[in-house]
C-alpha positions in Angstrom: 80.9 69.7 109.7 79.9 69.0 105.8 77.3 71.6 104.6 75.0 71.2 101.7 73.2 74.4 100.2 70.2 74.5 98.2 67.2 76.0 96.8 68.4 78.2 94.5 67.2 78.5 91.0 65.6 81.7 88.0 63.4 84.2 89.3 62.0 87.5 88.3 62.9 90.7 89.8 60.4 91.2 93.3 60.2 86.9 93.6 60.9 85.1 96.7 63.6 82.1 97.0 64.2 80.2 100.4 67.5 78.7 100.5 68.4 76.1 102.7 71.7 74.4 104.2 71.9 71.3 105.9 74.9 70.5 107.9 76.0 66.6 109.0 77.6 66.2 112.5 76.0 66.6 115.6 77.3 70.1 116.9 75.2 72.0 114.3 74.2 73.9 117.6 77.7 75.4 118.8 78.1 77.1 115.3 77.1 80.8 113.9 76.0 80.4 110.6 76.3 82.9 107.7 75.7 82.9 104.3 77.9 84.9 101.8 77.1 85.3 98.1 79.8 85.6 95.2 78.7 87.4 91.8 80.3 87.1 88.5 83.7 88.3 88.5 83.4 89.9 92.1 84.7 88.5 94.9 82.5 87.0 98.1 80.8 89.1 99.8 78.9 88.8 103.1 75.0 88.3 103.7 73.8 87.2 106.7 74.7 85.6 109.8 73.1 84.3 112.8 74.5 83.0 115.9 74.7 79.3 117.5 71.0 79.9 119.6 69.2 82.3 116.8 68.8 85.1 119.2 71.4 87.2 117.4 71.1 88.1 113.3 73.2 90.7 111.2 72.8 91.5 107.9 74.6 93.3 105.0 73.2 96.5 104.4 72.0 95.3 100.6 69.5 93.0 101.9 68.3 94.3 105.0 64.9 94.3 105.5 64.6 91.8 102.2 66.2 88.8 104.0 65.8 86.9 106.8 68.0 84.1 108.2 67.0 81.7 110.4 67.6 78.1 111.8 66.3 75.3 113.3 68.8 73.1 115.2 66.8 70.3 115.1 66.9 69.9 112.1 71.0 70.5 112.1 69.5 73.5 109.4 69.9 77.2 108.7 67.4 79.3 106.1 67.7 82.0 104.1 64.7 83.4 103.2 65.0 86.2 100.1 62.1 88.5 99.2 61.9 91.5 96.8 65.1 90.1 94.4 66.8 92.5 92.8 69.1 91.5 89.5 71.7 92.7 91.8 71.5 89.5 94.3 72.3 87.3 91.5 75.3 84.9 92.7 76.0 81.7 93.9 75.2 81.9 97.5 77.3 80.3 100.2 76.7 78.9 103.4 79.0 78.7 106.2 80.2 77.7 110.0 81.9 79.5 112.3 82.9 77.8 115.5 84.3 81.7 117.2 84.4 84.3 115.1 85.1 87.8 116.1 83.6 89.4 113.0 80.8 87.4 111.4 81.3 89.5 108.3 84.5 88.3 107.6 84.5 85.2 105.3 88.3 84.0 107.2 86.5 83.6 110.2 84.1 80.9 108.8 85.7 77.2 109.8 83.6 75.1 107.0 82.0 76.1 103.9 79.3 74.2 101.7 79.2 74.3 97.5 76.6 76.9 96.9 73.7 77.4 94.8 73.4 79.5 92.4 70.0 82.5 92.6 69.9 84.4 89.0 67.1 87.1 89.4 66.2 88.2 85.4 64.8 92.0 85.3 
């Protein structure tokens, strides 16, 4: 599975971004997806996750109730959706796949990982 994140770019503090990954190969379904962000001279950190059908979501506590992920297997894609940005979610944001993982929170338990794309929210 290749992954390929986008939509990231400068916003303002309270903007929206949606970011977007696409995967190749046709099992995009039998994956949980999460996305993980890494700031500035921190280390990756988890954001979101949701699991192979959609039914299932978990969030880090910094962004619940700000973000939303979401995918459409169709289209072999999985969403982000950020609202209310905080300078504090600046990073480059990563998406990932995770054929079994027992912890969705834990990056090692991701199997393939796209480039990322980089959110700077200004104050």
């Amino acid at each position: 599975v290749q992954l390929q994140a986008s939509g990231g770019g400068l916003v303002q503090a309270g903007d929206s971004l949606r970011l977007s990954c696409v995967a190749s190969g046709r099992t995009f379904s039998s994956y949980a997806m999460g996305w993980f962000r890494q700031a500035p001279g921190k280390g990756r950190d988890f954001v979101a996750a949701i699991s192979w059908s959609g039914e299932t979501t978990h969030y880090a506590d910094s962004v619940k109730g700000r973000f939303t992920v979401s995918r459409d297997n169709a289209k072999n894609t999985v969403y982000l959706q950020m609202n209310s940005l905080k300078p504090e979610d600046t990073a480059v944001y990563y998406c990932a796949a995770a054929y079994y993982a027992k912890t969705v929170v834990d990056d090692h338990e991701y199997d393939y990982w796209g480039l990322g794309t980089l959110v700077t929210v200004s104050s």
